[in-house]
C-alpha positions, 0 to 999 in steps of 0.5 A, spaced: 500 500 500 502 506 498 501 512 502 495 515 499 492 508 500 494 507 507 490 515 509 484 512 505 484 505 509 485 510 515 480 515 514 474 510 512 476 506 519 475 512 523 468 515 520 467 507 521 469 506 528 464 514 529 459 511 525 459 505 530 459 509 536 454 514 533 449 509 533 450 504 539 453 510 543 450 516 543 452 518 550 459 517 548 459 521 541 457 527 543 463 527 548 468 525 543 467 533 540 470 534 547 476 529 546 482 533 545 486 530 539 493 530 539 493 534 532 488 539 529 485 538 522 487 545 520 495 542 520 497 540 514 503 534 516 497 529 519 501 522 519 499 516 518 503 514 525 497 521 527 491 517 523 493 509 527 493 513 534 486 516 533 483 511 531 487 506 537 483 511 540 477 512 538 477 503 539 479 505 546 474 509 548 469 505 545 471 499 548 471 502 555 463 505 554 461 499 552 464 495 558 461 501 562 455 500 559 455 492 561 456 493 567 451 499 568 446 494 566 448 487 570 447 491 576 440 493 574 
């Protein structure tokens, strides 16, 4: 892959991982624009190493509302 194809592929992971947390997540969607991310969308040098760590942490949070969210209802 070269580096265009790897952006592509990056970008599409990470609109689908919001996607994802937009639908089974609300609650933790409207936080994400109080995320503050390690780099600004205006910044012209946005790496690939920058759109792997987003999306890492975009899964983090991810995993960590939903076994939130499972434990919440386990105790209901």
């Amino acid at each position: 892959m070269n580096k265009i194809d790897n952006i592509s592929s990056l970008t599409r992971k990470i609109f689908q991982t919001t996607a994802e947390i937009q639908k089974e997540f609300p609650e933790l969607y409207e936080l994400l624009d109080e995320t503050p991310l390690f780099f600004s969308f205006a910044e012209k040098n946005i790496t690939i190493k920058d759109l792997r760590q987003y999306l890492i942490s975009l899964r983090m949070q991810q995993k960590s509302f939903e076994k939130e969210t499972i434990k919440k209802h386990d105790i209901h």
